[in-house]
C-alpha positions as CSV (number, residue, x, y, z in Angstrom):
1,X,18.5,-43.8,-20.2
2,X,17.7,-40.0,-20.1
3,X,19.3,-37.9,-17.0
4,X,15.4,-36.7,-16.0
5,X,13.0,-40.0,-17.4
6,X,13.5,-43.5,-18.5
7,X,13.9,-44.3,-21.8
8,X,15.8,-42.2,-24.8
9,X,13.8,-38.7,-24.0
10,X,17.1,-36.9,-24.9
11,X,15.5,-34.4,-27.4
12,X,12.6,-34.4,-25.0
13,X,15.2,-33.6,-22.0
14,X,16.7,-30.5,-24.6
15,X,13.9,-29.0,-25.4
16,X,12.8,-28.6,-21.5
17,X,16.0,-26.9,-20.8
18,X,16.2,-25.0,-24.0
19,X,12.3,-23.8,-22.6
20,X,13.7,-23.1,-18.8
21,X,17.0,-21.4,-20.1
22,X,19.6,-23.6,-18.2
23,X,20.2,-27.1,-17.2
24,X,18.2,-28.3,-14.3
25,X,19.6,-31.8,-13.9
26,X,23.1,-32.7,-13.0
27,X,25.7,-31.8,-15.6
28,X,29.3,-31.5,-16.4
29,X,29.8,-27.5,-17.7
30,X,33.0,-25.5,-18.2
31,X,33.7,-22.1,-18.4
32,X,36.4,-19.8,-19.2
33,X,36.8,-16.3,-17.4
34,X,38.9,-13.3,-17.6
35,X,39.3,-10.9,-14.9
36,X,37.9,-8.0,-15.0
37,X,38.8,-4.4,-13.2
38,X,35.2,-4.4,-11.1
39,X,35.8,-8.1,-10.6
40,X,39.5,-8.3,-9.1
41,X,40.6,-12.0,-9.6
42,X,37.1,-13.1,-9.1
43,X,34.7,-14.7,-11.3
44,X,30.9,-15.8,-11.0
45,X,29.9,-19.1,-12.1
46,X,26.8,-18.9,-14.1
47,X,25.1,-22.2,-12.7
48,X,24.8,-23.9,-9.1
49,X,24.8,-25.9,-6.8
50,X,28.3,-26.4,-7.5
51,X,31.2,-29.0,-6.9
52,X,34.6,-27.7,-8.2
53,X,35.7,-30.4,-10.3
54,X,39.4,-28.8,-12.4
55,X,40.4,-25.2,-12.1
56,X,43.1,-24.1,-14.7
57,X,44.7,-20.4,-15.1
58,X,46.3,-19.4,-18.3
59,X,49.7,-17.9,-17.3
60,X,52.4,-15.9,-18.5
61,X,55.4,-15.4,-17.0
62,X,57.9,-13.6,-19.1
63,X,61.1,-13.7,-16.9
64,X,61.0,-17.5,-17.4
65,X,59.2,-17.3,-20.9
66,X,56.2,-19.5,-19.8
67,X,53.0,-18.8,-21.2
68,X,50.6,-22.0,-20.8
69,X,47.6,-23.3,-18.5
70,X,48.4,-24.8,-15.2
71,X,46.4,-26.5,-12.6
72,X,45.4,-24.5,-9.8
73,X,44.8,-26.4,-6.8
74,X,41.0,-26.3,-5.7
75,X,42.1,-25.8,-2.1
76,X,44.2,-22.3,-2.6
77,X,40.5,-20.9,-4.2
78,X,37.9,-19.3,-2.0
79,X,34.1,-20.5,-3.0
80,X,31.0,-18.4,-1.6
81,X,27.9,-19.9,-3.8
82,X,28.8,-19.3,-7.4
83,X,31.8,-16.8,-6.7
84,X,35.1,-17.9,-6.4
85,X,37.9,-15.9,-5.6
86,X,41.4,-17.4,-7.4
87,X,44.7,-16.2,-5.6
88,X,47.5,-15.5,-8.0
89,X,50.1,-17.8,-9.3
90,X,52.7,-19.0,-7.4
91,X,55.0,-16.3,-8.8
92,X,52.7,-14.1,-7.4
93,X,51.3,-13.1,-11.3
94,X,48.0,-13.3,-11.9
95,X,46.4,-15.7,-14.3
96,X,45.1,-13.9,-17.6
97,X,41.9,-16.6,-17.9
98,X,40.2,-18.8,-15.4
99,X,38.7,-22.4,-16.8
100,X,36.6,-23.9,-14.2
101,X,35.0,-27.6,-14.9
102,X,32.9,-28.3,-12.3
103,X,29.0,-30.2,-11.3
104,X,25.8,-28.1,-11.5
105,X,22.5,-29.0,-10.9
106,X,20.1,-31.2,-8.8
107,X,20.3,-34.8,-8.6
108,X,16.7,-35.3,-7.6
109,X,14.2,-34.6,-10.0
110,X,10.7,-33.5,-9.2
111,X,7.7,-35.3,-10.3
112,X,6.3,-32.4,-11.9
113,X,9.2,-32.0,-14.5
114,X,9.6,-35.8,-15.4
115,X,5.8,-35.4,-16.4
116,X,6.7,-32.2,-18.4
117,X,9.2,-34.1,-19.9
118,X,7.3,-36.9,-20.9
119,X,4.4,-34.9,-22.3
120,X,7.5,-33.4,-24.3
121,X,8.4,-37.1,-25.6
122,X,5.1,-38.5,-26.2
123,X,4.5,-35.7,-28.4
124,X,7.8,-35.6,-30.2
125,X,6.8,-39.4,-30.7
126,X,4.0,-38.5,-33.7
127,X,5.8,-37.6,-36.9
128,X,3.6,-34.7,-37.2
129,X,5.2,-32.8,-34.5
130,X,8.5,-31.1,-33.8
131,X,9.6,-29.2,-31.5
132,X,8.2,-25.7,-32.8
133,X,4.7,-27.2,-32.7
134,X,4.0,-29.0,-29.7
135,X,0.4,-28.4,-28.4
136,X,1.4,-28.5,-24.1
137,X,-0.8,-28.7,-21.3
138,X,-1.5,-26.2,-18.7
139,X,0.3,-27.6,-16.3
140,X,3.2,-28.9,-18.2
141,X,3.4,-24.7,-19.4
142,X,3.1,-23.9,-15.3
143,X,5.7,-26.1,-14.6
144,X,8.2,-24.6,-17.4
145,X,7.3,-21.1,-15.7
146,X,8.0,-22.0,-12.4
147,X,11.7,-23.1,-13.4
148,X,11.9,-20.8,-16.2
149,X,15.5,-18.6,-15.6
């Protein structure tokens, strides 16, 4: 079962996304940010909606000559939207990198882009096509420009 159609549409479900630029349905990413001097210890995630999942910092803390990632708990982070605003360390050090696991996307699909989609898979069905020569619809192409990123 695909995450947008019935059925095995996975290279269906790709090629959408790859088309749109991101992933529109529900999905699992990670990311890993350094801080930057504009920045300050915040980072920008590049997908939502967005449901914190893990958030680690790499840390090193030469006086006791500890340099690994540690968990920082969600609740000590500040989220606006995408931006999240880490506080340092508990030894008051900041973190050198930021990895952030976390839930993006929408859970409903639309109608329109479940028929894209399956335009996408019955074509990919004949052995004459592949995915750099898929003759699309009007409206399936209207539908990948109204999500297109």
């Amino acid at each position: 079962m695909g995450r947008y159609i019935e059925g095995d549409s996975s290279q269906a479900e790709l090629l959408f996304e790859r088309l749109i630029g991101y992933k529109f349905a529900t999905s699992t990413l990670t990311e890993t940010h350094t801080f930057g001097k504009k920045t300050g210890y915040q980072i920008q995630l590049r997908q939502s909606p967005v449901e914190i999942l893990l958030v680690e910092g790499y840390l090193k803390f030469n006086e006791l000559r500890f340099k690994d990632w540690v968990q920082v708990p969600i609740e000590n982070i500040c989220q606006m939207g995408r931006v999240l605003d880490i506080p340092p360390s508990i030894f008051q050090v900041p973190y050198e990198q930021i990895r952030v696991i976390y839930l993006a996307g929408e859970t409903v699909i639309p109608d329109e882009i479940k028929g894209a989609i399956q335009e996408i898979a019955d074509h990919l069905m004949d052995e004459d096509m592949n995915e750099w020569h898929i003759p699309l619809s009007k409206t399936t192409l209207d539908v990948i420009g109204r999500y297109k990123k």
